[in-house]
TORMAR-274826 format. One record per residue (C-alpha): x, y, z; chain; residue in three letters; residue number from 1. Coordinates in Angstrom, 3 decimals. Layout:
<atoms>
(atom (X,Y,Z),A,ALA,NUM)
...
</atoms>
This chain:
<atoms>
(atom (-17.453,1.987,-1.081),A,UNK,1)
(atom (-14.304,0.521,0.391),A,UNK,2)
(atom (-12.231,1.665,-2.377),A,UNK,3)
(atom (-13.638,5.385,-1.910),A,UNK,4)
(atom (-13.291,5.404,1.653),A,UNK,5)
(atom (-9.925,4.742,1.828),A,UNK,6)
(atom (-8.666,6.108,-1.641),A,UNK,7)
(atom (-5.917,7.848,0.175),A,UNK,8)
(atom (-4.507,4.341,0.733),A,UNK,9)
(atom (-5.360,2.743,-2.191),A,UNK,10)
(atom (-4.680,5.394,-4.647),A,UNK,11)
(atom (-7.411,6.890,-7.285),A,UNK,12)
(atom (-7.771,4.565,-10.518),A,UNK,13)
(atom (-6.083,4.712,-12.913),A,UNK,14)
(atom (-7.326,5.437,-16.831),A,UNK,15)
(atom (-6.693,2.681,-19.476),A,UNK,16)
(atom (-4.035,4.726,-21.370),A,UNK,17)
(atom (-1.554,5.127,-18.048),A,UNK,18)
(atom (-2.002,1.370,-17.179),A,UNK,19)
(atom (-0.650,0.966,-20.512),A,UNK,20)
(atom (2.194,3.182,-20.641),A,UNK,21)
(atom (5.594,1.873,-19.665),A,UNK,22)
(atom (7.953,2.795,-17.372),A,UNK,23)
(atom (10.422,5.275,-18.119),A,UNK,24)
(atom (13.518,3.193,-15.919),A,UNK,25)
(atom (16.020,1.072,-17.108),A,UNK,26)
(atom (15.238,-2.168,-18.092),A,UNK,27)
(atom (15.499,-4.985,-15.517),A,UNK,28)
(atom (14.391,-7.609,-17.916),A,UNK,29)
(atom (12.350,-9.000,-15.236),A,UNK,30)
(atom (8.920,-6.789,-14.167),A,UNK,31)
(atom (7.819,-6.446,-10.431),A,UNK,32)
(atom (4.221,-6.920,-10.321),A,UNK,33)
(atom (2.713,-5.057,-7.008),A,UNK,34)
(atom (-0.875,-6.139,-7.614),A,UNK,35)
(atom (0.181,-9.721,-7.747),A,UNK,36)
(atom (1.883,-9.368,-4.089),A,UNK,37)
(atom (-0.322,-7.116,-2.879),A,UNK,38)
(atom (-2.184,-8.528,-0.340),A,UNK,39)
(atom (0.785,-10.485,1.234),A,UNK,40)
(atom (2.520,-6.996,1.189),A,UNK,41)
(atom (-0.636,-5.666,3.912),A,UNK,42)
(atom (0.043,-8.472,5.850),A,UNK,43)
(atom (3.442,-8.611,6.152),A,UNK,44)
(atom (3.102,-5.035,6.824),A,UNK,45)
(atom (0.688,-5.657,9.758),A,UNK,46)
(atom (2.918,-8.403,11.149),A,UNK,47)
(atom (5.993,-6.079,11.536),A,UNK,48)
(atom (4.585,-3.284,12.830),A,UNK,49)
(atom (1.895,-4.477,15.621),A,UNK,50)
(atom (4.117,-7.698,15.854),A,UNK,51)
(atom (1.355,-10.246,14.776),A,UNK,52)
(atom (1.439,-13.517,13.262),A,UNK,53)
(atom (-0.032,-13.863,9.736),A,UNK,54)
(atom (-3.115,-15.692,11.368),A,UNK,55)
(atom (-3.634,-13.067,13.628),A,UNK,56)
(atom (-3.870,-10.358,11.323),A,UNK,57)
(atom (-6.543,-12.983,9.269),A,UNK,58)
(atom (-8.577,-13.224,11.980),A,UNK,59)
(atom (-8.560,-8.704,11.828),A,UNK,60)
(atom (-11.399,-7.280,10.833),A,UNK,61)
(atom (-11.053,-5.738,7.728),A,UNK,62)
(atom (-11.766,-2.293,7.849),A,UNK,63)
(atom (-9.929,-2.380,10.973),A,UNK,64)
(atom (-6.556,-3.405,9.143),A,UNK,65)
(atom (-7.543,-0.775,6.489),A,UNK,66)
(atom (-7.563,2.019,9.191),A,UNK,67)
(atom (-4.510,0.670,10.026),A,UNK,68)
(atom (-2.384,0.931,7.313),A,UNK,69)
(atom (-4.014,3.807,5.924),A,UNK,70)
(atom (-2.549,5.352,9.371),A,UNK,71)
(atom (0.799,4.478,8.617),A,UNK,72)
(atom (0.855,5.545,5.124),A,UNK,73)
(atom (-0.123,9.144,6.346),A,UNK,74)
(atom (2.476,8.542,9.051),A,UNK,75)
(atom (5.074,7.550,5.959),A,UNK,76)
(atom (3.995,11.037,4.416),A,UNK,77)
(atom (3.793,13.310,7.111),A,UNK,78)
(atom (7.943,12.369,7.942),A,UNK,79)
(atom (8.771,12.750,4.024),A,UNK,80)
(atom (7.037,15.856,4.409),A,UNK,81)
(atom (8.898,16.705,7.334),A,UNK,82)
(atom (12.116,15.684,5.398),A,UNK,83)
(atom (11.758,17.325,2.557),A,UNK,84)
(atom (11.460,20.539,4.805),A,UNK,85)
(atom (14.457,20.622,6.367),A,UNK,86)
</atoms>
């Protein structure tokens, strides 16, 4: 329910076949995996911007951290939008 809720966040799921697909980019040699760093990614996200330490952001409720960041990633795409305007 989570997952729906704040899909705009999150992203939608992707199918089998495009998890499998490989990037298109040069290659590094050396693979950045997101998902793996994920988590420390929201909370060093909600430590910069509402100037918390990492225990204070555990001790968030969740839902409230996920209205938080799904607030700045609308934020993030209203300014592109804005940017790609002028």
């Amino acid at each position: 329910m989570i997952f729906y809720n704040f899909s705009g966040f999150f992203g939608k799921r992707k199918s089998k076949k495009e998890e499998d697909e490989k990037p298109s980019g040069p290659d590094t040699g050396y693979d950045y995996d997101v998902t793996k760093w994920f988590w420390l990614i929201l909370v060093e996200k909600m430590c910069n911007k509402l100037n918390y330490k990492p225990d204070e952001v555990y001790d968030l409720n969740y839902i409230s951290c996920l209205n938080w960041l799904s607030k700045w990633k609308e934020d993030d795409l209203y300014m592109a939008s804005l940017q790609k305007q002028k």
